[in-house]
N, C-alpha and C positions, 0 to 999 in steps of 0.2 A: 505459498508465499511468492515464488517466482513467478506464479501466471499475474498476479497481481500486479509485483514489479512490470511485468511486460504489458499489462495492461493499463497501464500512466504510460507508458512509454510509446503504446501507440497511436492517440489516445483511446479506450473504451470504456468509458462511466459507467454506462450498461453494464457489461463485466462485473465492474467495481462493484456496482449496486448488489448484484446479481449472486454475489460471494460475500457477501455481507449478512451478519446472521441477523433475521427476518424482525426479529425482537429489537433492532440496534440500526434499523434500517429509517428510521423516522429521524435519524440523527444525520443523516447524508441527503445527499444532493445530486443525483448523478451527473448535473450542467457543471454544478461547480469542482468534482472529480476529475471530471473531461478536461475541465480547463485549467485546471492545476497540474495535468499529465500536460497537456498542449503547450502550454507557456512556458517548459523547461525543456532542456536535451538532459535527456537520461544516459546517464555513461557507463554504470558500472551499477550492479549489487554486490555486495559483501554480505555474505552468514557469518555473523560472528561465532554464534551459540544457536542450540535450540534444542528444546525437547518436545514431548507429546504435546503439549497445548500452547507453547511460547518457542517464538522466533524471534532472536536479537540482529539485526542487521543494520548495514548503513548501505544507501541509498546514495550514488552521486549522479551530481544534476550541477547543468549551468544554467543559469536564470536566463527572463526575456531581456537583462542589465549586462549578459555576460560575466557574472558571476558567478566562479563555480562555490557549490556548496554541497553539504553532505546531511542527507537525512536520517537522524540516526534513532532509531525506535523500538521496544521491544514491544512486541504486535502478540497478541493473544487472539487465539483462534479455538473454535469447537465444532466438533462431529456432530452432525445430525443428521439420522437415517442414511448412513455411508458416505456425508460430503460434509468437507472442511467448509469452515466460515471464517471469518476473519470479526472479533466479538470487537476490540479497543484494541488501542496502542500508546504507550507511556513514550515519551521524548526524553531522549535520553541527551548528556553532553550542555 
């Protein structure tokens, strides 16, 4: 979950793509990942909760408008053959 956070924040879609479980992967973009990491300042992550397969956290960001906001999401992720994936994520708030 954090290399992900850090990976919008620097920007690397590639990453993004690349941790994305392979099945879920026809549903992304890795141009428009880049550019939704690129178009915000990433300020902070927050773990709210989490266990084996779900992480709840909020995400803070200020927009290309100067608005800060907070992304708030519970993100489901799975193992396969020893590496975590990131499967969906529900929006929370």
């Amino acid at each position: 979950m954090r290399s992900r956070y850090t990976a919008f924040a620097i920007p690397n879609g590639e990453y993004l793509w690349q941790t994305t479980l392979p099945s879920k992967r026809k549903f992304h973009d890795k141009s428009e990942l880049e550019a939704w990491g690129k178009e915000n300042t990433w300020t902070k992550l927050e773990i709210i909760n989490s266990s084996e397969k779900e992480v709840e956290f909020k995400a803070y960001f200020t927009d290309k408008f100067g608005k800060e906001n907070i992304h708030h999401e519970l993100s489901t992720f799975k193992k396969v053959d020893k590496k975590w994936y990131y499967v969906s994520g529900k929006f929370l708030d």
